[in-house]
N, C-alpha and C positions, 0 to 999 in steps of 0.2 A: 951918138951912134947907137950905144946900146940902149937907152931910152927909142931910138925910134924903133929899134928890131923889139925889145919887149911890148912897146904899145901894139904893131903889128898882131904878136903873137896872140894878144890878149885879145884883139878885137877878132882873130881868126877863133880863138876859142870861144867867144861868146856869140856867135851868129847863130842862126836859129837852125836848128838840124831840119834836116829833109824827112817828109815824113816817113813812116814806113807802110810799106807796101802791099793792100791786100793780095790772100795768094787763094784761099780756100775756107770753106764752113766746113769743119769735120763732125765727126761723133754728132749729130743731130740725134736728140731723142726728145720722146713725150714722156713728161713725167704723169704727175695728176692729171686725169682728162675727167674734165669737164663741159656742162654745156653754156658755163657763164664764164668758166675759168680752167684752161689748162697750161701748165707749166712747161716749156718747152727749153731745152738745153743744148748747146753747142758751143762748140771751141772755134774758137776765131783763128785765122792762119794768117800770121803776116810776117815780114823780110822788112830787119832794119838794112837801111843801105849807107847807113853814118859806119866812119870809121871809131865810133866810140859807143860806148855803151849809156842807154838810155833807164831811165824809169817814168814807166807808166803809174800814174796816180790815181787817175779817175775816167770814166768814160759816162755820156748820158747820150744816151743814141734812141730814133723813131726810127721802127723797122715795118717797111711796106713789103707785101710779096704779092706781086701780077698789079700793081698800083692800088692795093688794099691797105691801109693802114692795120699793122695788127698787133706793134702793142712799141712798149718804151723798156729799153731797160739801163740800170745806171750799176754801174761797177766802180767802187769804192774801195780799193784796195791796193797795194803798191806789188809792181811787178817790175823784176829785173830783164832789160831786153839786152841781148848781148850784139857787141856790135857784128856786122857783116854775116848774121846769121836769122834764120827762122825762130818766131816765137809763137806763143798760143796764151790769148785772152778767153778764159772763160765768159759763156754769157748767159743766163738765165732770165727767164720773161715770162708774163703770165700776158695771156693769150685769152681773147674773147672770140671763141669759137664760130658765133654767130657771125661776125665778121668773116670769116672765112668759107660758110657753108654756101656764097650765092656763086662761088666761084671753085667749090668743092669739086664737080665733077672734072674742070679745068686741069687743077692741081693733080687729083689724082691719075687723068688721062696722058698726061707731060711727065717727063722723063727730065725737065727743064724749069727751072723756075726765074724770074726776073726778080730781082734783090734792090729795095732799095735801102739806102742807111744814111741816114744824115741827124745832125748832131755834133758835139765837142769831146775831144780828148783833151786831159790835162797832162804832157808829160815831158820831164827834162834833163837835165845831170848837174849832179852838184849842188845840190839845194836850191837852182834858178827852175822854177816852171813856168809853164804858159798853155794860155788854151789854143788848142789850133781845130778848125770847121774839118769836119768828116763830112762828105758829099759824097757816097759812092754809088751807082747801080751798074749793074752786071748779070749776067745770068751764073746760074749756080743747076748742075746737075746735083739729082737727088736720085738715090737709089730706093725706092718702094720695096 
């Protein structure tokens, strides 16, 4: 009997957390602007919905905006997510502007933009990780 409640417990603890949840892009800014290369930064907003606490290890995400491919960025660092609460993934990217300027008056006419992010995160608890596919798009208010 207690062999079987401990095997339960174990294979309840080892199942594969639920992702977490995109919420928001904050703090959007331009770093270096350029017209081969500018660096753009933002903080990612997202809600574990695990009743335990996570860590985040790596992320390698393609980020499209209006169906423009406009760059890659990879995040390589270890981040504690707390459970049942909001986090924030920094993300920085260099940005080929040329890509963005046939759709330039678009962007800047909209109040609105269409997000896409697809890609892998690496992240887990306890020294077990795993990759899991990031497929997101949404639209995302931008304040000009």
């Amino acid at each position: 009997m207690v062999f079987l409640i401990l095997s339960f417990s174990g294979m309840m603890a080892c199942r594969q957390p639920e992702i977490p949840e995109y919420q928001a892009l904050e703090n959007f800014s331009l770093g270096k602007i350029g017209m081969k290369e500018t660096v753009v930064s933002a903080d990612l907003k997202y809600y574990n919905p695990n009743n335990y606490e996570l860590q985040f290890r790596r992320a390698d995400l393609a980020i499209a905006i209006n169906d423009r491919a406009v760059g890659n960025t990879v995040l390589d660092t270890l981040i504690r997510i707390p459970k049942k609460d909001t986090f924030y993934v920094p993300v920085q990217m260099k940005v080929n502007l040329k890509q963005l300027l046939g759709n330039a008056l678009t962007l800047l006419m909209n109040d609105e933009l269409d997000i896409k992010v697809n890609g892998t995160i690496r992240m887990g608890r306890s020294g077990f990780f795993m990759n899991i596919p990031v497929n997101y798009q949404g639209k995302q208010k931008i304040e000009w």
